[in-house]
N, C-alpha and C positions, 0 to 999 in steps of 0.2 A: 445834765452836764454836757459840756460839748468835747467832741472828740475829735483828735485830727487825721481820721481814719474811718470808713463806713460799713469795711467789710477785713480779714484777718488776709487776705492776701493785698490790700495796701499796705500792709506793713511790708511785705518784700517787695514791691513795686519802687518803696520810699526808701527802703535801708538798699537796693540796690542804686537807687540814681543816685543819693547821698554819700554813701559810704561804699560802693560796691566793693573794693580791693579787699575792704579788713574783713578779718576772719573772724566769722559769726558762730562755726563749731569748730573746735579739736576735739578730732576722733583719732584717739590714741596714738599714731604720727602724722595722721591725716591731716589736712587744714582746708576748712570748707569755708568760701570767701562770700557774702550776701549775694553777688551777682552768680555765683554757681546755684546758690539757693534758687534765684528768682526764674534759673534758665532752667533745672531739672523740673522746677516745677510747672513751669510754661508747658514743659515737652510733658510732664506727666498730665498735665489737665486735658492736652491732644488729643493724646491716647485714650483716656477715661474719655475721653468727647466722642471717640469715633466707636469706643466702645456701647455709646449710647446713655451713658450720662449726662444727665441736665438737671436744671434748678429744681430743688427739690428730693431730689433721688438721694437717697442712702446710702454712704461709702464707711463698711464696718475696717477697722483697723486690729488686728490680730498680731500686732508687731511688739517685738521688743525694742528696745532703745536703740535708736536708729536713724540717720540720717534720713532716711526713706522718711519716718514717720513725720519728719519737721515738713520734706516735701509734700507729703500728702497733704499737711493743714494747710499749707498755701495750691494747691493744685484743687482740692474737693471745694477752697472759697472763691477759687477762683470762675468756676461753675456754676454757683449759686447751691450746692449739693448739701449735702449735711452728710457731717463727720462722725461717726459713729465708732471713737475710740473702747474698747474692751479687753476686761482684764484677762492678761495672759494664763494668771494661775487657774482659771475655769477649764471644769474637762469638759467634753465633749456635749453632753446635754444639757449644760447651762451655756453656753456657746452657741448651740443649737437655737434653744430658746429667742437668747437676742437675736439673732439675724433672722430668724423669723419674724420673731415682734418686730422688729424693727424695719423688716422688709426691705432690708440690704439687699444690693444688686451686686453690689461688688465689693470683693472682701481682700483685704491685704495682709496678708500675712507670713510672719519669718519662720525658717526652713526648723528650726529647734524647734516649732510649735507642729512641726507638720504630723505626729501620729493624732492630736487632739482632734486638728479641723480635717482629716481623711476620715476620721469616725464618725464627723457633725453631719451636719446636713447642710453644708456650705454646696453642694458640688449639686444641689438641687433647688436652693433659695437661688443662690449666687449665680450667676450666668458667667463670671472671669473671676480667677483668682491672680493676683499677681503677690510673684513671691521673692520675698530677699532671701538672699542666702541659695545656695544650690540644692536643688530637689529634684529628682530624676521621673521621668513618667508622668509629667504633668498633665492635664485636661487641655483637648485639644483648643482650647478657647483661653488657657490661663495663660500668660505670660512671667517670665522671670524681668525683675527692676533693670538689670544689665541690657534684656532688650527692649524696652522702653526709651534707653537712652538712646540708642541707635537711629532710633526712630526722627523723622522729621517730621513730626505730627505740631501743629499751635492753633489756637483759637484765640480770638479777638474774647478781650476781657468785657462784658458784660457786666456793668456797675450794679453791684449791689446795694442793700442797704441796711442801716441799724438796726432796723428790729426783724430783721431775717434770721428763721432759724438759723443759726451756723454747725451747732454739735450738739449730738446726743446721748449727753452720760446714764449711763443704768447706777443706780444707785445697788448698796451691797444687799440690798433684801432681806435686811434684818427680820421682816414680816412678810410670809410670804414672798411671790417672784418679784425680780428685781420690776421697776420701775424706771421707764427713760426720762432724765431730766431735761426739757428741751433749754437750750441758753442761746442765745442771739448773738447777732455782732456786737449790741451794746452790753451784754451778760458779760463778755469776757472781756473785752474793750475798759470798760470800765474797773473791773477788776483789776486790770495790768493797770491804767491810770493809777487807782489808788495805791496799789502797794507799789508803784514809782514814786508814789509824793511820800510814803511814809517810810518805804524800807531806805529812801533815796538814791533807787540805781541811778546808772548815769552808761552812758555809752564806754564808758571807763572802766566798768566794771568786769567781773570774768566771775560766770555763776557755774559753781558742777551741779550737773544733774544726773543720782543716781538710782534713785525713787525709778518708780515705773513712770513713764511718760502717761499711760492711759489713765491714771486718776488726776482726778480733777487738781488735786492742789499744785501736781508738777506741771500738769498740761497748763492752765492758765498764771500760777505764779515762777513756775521753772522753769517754765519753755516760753509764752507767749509774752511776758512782762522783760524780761532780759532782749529779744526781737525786738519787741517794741520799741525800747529806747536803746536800738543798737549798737546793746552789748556783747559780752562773746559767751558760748557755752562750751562747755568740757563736758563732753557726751559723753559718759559710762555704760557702756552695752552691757555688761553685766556684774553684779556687785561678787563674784567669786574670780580670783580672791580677794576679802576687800582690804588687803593691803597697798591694791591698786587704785585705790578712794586715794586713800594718803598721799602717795608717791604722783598721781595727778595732780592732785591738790596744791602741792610742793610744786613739782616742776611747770605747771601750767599757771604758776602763782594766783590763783584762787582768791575772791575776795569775797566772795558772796556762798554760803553753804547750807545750801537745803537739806533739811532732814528730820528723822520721827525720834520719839522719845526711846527705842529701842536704840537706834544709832547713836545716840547722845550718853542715853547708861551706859553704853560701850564703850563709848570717848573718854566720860569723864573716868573709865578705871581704869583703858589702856595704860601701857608704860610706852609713851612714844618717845623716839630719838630726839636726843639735845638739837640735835639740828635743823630735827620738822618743827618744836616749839620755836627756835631763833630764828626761822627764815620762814616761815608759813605768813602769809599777807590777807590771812583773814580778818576780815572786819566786823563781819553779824553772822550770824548761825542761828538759821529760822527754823523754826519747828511748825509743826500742824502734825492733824490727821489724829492725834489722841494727848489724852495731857499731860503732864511732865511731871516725873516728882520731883518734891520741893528738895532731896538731897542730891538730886542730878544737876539742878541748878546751880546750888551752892558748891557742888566740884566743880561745874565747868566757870561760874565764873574766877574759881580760884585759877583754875589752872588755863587759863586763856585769857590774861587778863590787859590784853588789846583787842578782847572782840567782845562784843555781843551780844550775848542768845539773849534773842524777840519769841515770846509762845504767841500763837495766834490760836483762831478758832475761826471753822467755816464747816459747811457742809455743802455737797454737788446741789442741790436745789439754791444754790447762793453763787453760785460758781468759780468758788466755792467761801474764799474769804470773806469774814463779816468783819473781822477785830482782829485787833494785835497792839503789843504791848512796844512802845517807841523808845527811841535812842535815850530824847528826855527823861522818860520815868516807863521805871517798870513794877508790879508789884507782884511778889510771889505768891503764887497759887489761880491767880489772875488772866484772863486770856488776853485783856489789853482793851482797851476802849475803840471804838467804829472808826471804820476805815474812813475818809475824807466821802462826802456824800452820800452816807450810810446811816439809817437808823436804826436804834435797840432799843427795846424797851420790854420789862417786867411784866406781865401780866395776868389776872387769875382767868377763871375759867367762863368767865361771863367777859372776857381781854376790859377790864377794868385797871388801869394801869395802876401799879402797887406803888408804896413807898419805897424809896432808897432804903435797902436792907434787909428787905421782905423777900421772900423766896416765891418764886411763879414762873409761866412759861417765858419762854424766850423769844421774843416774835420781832421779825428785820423786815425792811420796808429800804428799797434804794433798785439802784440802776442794776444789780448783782440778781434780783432776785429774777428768776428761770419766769419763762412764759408759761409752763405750766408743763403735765405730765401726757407723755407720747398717748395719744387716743386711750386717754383717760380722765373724762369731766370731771367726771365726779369726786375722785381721788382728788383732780386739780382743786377744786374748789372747797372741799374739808383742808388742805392744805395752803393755800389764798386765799386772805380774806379781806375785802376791803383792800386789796395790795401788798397788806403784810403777810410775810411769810412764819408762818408757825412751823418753827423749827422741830418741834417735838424734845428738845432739852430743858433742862429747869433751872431756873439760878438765880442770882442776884446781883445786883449793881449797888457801889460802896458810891457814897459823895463824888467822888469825884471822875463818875459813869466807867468806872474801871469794871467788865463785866466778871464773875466769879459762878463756874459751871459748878452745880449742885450733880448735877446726874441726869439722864437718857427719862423722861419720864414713864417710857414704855421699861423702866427697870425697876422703877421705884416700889417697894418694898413696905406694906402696908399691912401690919403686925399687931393686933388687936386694937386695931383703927387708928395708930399712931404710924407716921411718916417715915421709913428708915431709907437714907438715901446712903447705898450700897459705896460710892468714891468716898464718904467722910471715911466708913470703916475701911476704905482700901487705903487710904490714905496714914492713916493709923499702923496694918498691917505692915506697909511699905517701908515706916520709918525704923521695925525692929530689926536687929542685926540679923544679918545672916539669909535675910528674905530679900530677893530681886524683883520681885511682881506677884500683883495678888488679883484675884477677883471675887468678888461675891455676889452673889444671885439670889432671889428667894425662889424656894419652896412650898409647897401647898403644905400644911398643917392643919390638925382636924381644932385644936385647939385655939392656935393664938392668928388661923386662916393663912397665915406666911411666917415663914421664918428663914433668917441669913445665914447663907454657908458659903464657906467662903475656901478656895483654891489657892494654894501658892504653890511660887516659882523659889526654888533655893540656888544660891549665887555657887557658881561652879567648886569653888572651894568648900562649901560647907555638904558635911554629907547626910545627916539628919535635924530634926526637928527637936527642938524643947521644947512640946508643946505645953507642959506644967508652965513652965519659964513664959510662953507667947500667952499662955491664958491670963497670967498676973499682970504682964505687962499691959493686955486688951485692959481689964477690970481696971486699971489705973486711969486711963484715957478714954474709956467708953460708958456712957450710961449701960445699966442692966440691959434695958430692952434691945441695943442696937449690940451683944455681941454675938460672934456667930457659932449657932448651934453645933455646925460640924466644921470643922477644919482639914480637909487633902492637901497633900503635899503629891505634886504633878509634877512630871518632868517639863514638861515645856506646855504654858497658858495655847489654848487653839488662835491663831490670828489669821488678820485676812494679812494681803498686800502691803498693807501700810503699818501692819502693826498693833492696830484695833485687835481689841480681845472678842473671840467669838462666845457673848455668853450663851446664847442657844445651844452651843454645842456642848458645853459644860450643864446647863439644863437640861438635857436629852439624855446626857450620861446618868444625870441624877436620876433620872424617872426610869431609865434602864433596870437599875440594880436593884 
């Protein structure tokens, strides 16, 4: 595909000589206009330049939602550097970790995060911290963003190119330590193309962004794709309280709204004012990062019904969008069919591609898919093969290439040599009253070798379990072998950032006890 851009800081180069006046972020009364974008970022690339940054070097991002953060992706591209965004919720030794591995020079990060990275080992990787936010007693090498600005520091832009590293996502390390995903200019570049041709932003639009900016889905379809075809963002620095989701949403008239299946089950039972539902200017309400259930969709389309809600599906080695379900047709339970210049395809384990309808890996092949894993061949190449990206999810595609996620194969549950994929029964779980979220995992069994047990979440108003009542209701809707042996009732499912259920950690609890 061709791009009309070769590196992530043409995008401010061009939305500043084009559009410079209009406002690209509102930050809560603030109003940040492309040409402020393109000037702080000029003066921040300076700085990192006379800091001794250059093409190739590692610039870890340790920030929360932030104005700062949008500078830095056009300042670290404008270098030729690589961006090494990282999630905030990490303490101290997984923070460590990455900027080690990653061999970050220089690290950014916000003044709320500061007991984390005083504990890491930032202040001996890293040669400069620079920090937003006020923090007193800084390293005599670190700087604060406010003096940055001061500064008359600029360097002559240095053209890059397409297939340059640009950013380096650590995946969540479901196995094992995370993993950096390298993506390129055309990783992300193309990304923001496609879900501009399919979600159809337009310069017109006004997306919030309240997700974390460091994962992949917000970095390239919440932040990079809105840029791209400059639009304007409503920056949410932090989602407490989130009645200030709303009340932006409202008054910065909002058309476009990112968010996870946990915001969504939230939405569709709030009781919102008569006057957020008649003046709210929502159009779509995208979802990623985990899958939806089918009674959250059927509230929100009732009770929104001038917008929306697109589920997609991607993963950070994709960067992260593969598919998504279109304005045209959508089908529920579905992630949506390949984004514009993307392929999917079914396949078993010899990648024999299967029939429409047959259950097997998931394997994506297009401009999306990552160059490969930070100083890690070997990992690269079990995970690329021939080009295609073996996702490591299982599922299946209906006639009319609509993809439908079976389950995590590393989850799959395999019970006296029969198949038991853990999302049918969650999915089942989900639909009975009184349950908000379930998980199930296997088990080692001397018997049947695995067996399914499964976690739920109860909806705030209900205060126990029928579990006589949830066992009949399972035996109704489940073959014998797929129901699950034990049933917990948990106060709140473990998640990372996005919302993803951490089954690890609900598997650790099991083998604890």
């Amino acid at each position: 595909m061709d791009y009309p851009f070769n590196t992530l800081y043409e995008i401010a180069q061009h939305q500043a000589k084009t559009r410079g006046g209009k406002t690209a972020l509102f930050v809560d009364e603030e109003k940040i206009c492309y040409r402020d974008i393109l000037a702080k970022a000029d003066r921040l690339a300076g700085v990192l330049s006379q800091k001794g940054v250059k093409r190739g070097d590692r610039v870890a991002l340790f920030l929360r939602n932030s104005p700062e953060f949008v500078y830095a992706i056009f300042a670290v591209s404008k270098l030729g550097a690589i961006l090494v965004p990282v999630n905030t919720f990490l303490k101290s030794d997984e923070l460590s970790y990455i900027l080690e591995d990653s061999g970050a020079s220089v690290l950014m990060a916000s003044a709320i995060h500061a007991k984390v990275v005083n504990a890491s080992n930032a202040s001996e990787v890293c040669h400069t911290v620079f920090w937003e936010g006020t923090v007193e007693n800084i390293g005599k090498n670190d700087l604060h963003f406010d003096a940055v600005w001061e500064q008359e520091a600029d360097i002559p832009y240095q053209e890059g190119k397409l297939d340059d590293t640009a950013v380096l996502i650590y995946t969540s390390g479901t196995t094992g330590k995370p993993k950096g995903a390298m993506l390129s200019n055309r990783n992300v570049l193309s990304n923001a193309d496609s879900g501009r041709q399919t979600i159809r932003v337009t310069a017109r639009d006004r997306v919030i962004v309240f997700l974390p900016m460091f994962h992949s889905f917000t970095f390239s379809i919440g932040v990079v794709l809105p840029l791209y075809v400059g639009a304007s963002i409503v920056l949410i620095k932090s989602i407490q309280p989130f009645s200030n989701i709303f009340k932006q949403t409202l008054l910065k008239q909002v058309t476009i709204f990112f968010g996870v299946p946990d915001v969504y089950n939230a939405l569709s039972r709030a009781k919102l004012p008569w006057y957020f539902m008649w003046f709210n200017r929502i159009r779509a309400f995208i979802s990623g990062a985990a899958p939806l259930q089918p009674k959250t969709l059927d509230a929100m389309a009732k009770k929104f019904r001038r917008a929306t809600l697109l589920e997609g599906y991607g993963l950070s080695e994709a960067s992260p969008a593969v598919c998504i379900n279109t304005f045209e047709k959508q089908k529920a339970g579905s992630v949506g069919t390949a984004l514009p210049g993307y392929e999917m395809k079914i396949v078993d384990e010899y990648m024999n591609e299967l029939p429409r309808g047959e259950i097997g890996d998931i394997i994506v092949r297009g401009d999306n898919v990552m160059q490969g894993y930070w100083k890690r061949p070997e990992a690269t190449a079990e995970t690329i093969v021939n080009g295609w990206l073996l996702t490591g999810d299982m599922g299946y595609m209906d006639e009319d290439g609509f993809l439908f996620i079976v389950d995590r194969k590393k989850d799959l549950i395999i019970s006296k040599g029969i198949n038991i994929y853990p999302r049918e029964i969650e999915d089942v779980l989900d639909g009975f009253e009184g349950i908000c979220a379930s998980a199930v995992v296997g088990v080692f069994d001397e018997k049947s070798g695995e067996i399914p047990v499964a976690y739920v979440e109860l909806d705030e108003e209900k205060e126990d379990l029928d579990e006589p009542q949830l066992k009949a209701y399972l035996r109704k809707h489940l073959a014998n072998y797929k129901q699950p042996k034990q049933i917990h009732v948990i106060d709140s499912l473990p998640k990372n950032a996005t919302g993803k259920v951490l089954k690890r950690v609900l598997k650790e609890q099991l083998r604890q006890k």
